[in-house]
N, C-alpha and C positions, 0 to 999 in steps of 0.2 A: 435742481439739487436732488431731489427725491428719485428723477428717475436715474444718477448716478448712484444714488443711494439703494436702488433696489439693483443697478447692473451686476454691484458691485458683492451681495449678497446673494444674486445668483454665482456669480464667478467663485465664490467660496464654498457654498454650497455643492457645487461642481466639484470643486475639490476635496471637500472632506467625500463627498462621496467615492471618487476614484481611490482615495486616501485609503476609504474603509474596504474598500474592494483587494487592494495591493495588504491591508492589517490582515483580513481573513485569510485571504491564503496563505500571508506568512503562517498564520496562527494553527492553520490547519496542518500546513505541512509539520511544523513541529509537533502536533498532538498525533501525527499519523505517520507517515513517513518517518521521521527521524527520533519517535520515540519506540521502544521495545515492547511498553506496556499495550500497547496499539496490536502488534503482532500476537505477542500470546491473547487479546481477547478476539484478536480475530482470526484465530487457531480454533481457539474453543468457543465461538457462539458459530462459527458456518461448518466445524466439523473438517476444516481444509487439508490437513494430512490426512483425515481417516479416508476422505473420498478420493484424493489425488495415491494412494499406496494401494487402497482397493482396485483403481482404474491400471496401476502397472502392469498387474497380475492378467488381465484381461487383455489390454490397449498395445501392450511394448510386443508380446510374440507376433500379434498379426503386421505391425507394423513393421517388423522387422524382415518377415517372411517376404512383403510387398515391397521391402526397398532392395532384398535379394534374388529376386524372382527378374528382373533383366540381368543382372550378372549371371545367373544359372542359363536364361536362354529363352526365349518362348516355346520350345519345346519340352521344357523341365517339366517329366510325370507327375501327376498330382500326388501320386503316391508316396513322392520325396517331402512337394511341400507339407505334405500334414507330416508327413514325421519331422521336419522340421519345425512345423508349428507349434506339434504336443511336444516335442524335445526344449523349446525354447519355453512352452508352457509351465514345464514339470520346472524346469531352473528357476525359472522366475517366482512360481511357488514358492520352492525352497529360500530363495535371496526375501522375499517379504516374510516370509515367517518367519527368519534369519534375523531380521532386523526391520523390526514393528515401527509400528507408525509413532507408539510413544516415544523407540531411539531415535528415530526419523526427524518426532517435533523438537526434543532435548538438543543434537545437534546442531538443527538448524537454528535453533535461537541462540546457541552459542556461535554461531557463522554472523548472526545479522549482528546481537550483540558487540561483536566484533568490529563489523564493518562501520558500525555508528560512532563506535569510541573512536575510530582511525579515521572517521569522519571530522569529529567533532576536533580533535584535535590532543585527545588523552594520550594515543598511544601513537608510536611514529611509524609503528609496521604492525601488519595483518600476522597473528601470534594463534589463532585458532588451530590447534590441533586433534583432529578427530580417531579416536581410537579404534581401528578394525581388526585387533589382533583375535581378541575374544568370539567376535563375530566367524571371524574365517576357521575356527575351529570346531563351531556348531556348524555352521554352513557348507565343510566339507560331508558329515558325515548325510546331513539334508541331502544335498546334492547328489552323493550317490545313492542314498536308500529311493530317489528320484526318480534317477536312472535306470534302475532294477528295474522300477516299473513298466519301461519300454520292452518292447519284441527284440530278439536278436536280429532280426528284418528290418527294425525302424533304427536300429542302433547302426547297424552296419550303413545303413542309409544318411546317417549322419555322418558318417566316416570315424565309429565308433568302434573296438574291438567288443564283443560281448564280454569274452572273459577279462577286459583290464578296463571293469569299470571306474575299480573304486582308484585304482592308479591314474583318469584318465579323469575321475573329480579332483586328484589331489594335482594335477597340473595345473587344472583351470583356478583351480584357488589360488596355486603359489606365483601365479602372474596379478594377485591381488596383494599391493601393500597394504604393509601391518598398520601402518597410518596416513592421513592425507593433514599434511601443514597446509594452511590457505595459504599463505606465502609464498610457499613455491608454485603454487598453482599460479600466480600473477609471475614467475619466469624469476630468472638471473637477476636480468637487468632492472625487475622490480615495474612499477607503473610508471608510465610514461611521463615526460617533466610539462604537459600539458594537461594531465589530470591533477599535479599537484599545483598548478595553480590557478584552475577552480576550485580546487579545493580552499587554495587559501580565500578567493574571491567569496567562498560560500562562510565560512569561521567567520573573515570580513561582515560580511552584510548579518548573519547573524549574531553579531556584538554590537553594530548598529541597532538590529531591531531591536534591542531591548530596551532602548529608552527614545529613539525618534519618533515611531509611529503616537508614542504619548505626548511627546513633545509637541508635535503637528498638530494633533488635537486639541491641546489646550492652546495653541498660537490660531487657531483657526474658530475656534469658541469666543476666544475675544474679541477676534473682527469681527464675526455675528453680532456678539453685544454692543461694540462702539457705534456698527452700525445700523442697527436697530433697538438699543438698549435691551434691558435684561432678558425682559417676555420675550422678545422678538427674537432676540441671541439664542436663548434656548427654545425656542419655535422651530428657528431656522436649522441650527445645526441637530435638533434634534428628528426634523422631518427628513434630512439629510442622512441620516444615522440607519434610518428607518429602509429609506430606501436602498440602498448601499447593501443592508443586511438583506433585505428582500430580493432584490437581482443576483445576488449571489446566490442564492436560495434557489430562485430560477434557471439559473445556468447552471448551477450540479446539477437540477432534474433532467434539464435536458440534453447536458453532454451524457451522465449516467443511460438516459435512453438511447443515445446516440451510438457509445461504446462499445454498450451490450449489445446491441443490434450487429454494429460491426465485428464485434470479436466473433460472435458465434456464426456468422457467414462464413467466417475464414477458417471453422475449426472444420479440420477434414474428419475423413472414415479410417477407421477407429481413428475415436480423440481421447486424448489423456486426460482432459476437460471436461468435465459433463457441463454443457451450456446451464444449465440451472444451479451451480456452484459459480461461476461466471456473475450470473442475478445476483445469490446472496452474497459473494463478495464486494460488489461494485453495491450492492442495497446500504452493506455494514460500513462502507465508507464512507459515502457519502454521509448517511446518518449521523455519522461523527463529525463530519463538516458541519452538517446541519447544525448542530448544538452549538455552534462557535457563532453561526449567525446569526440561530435566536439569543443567546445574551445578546449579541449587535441590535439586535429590535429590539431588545428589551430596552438597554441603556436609552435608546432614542423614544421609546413611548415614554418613561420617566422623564427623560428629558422638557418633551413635550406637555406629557401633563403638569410637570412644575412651571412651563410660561402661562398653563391656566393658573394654576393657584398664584403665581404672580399678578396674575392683570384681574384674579377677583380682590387678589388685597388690596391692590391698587384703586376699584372700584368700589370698594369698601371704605376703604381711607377718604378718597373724594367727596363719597355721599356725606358722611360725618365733617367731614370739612363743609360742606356748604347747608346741612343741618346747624351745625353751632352759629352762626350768624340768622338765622332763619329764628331761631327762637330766641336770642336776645333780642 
């Protein structure tokens, strides 16, 4: 009987541990993923638009030069590519100092915003509309005072007229709409009838999680107790509790090392990524995961040390039980 009895509190124990394993990462994903307040502190503690809008200005002209450099030929004078590259350089100036990193963080968080309420099930279409009309009217005149700055040599080399510059900014702007709807950006036909039903699979399971993974817990707390009684109940599930939050703890350290390792092997030359924004974002995630699994430790060391205060009152109770007959 006893060794049914212990099988049988290993076999729960097992489970509340996979249990806690399957709560945190729900827990996580909600505290990070799919909440907003996640993304603006993780805007503002790693700095994430100021270094990905710095890196454009630098990262996008060489890049672009290097994916245009087999179209032009192997024979293409170097003299073209750099004026290609300071032409692509000067524009790109103008387009970020056109629109900063502050407009950059504001709309993107009304992008993600968006996409969580169309997640979650608030709204039934992507409604984000981002305004560039104001932008494209500073940005022309950037754009050409830009331009001026090139040689009639490196312009002509662009297949530029010197004299029709400012005519020849106000093209490249007017193929820039006044606005971008997210909406249409996902097409006509809208997202496919296999996203929306993950989607609904995801709404699903999360209106499940809000009261099963509790429910579990307390169905699995009282087989600990019935089968071990109360210390043992809370012994068991609490050592249980403990571990569950601690492997979890362990596997974000080391998929995090893992990630990072692998993302920044694959970022090329120039990267728009500086591999050490890569660190502090995968650091500031995780760290927030982290928090989710020390309360999980935390519950189960309380848990834990309440089967001791139970089995010293117990042993307290006993001694005074067999003291009262001792001195009558």
């Amino acid at each position: 009987m006893r060794i049914l009895r212990l099988t049988g509190l290993v076999l729960v124990a097992l489970v509340l541990v996979l249990s806690g394993l399957v709560y945190q990462l729900g827990i996580g994903l909600e505290r990070t993923a799919l909440s907003p307040a996640f993304y603006r502190d993780l805007m503002g503690h790693t700095g994430l638009i100021e270094v990905i809008h710095a890196r454009l200005e630098e990262a996008v002209p060489e890049l672009m030069v290097q994916r245009m450099q087999p179209e032009m030929g192997q024979e293409a004078p170097k003299e073209v590519l750099a004026a290609y590259q300071e032409g692509l350089s000067l524009m790109m100036g103008a387009l970020v100092r056109t629109f900063d990193a502050g407009w950059l963080e504001k709309q993107l968080m009304l992008v993600i915003e968006d996409i969580l309420a169309f997640i979650e099930g608030n709204r039934e279409e992507l409604g984000t509309v981002i305004d560039l009309k104001r932008g494209k009217e500073l940005l022309e005149s950037q754009l050409a005072a830009a331009l001026k700055e090139l040689s009639p040599e490196k312009l002509r080399a662009l297949e530029m007229h010197p004299e029709l510059v400012e005519s020849t900014a106000g093209q490249l702007i007017a193929a820039i709409p006044d606005q971008l709807q997210l909406g249409e950006l996902v097409g006509d036909a809208g997202l496919p009838p296999e996203t929306h039903e993950i989607l609904a699979k995801v709404r699903m399971v999360r209106g499940y999680f809000a009261w099963v993974p509790y429910v579990t817990f307390a169905c699995l707390f009282l087989f600990c107790c019935l089968l071990a009684g109360i210390p043992g109940g809370l012994r068991w599930s609490g050592g249980a509790t403990v571990v569950a939050g601690a492997a979890f703890i362990t596997g974000l350290l080391v998929a995090r090392d893992r990630v990072a390792h692998g993302f920044v092997d694959r970022l090329g030359e120039p990267a728009l990524v500086d591999p050490g924004l890569v660190t502090a974002v995968l650091g500031f995630v995780v760290s927030r995961l982290v928090r989710v699994s020390l309360v999980f430790v935390s519950v189960g060391v309380v848990l834990v040390a309440a089967s001791y205060f139970f089995r010293v009152k117990a042993a307290a109770k006993k001694r005074r039980g067999v003291a009262k007959p001792a001195s009558s």
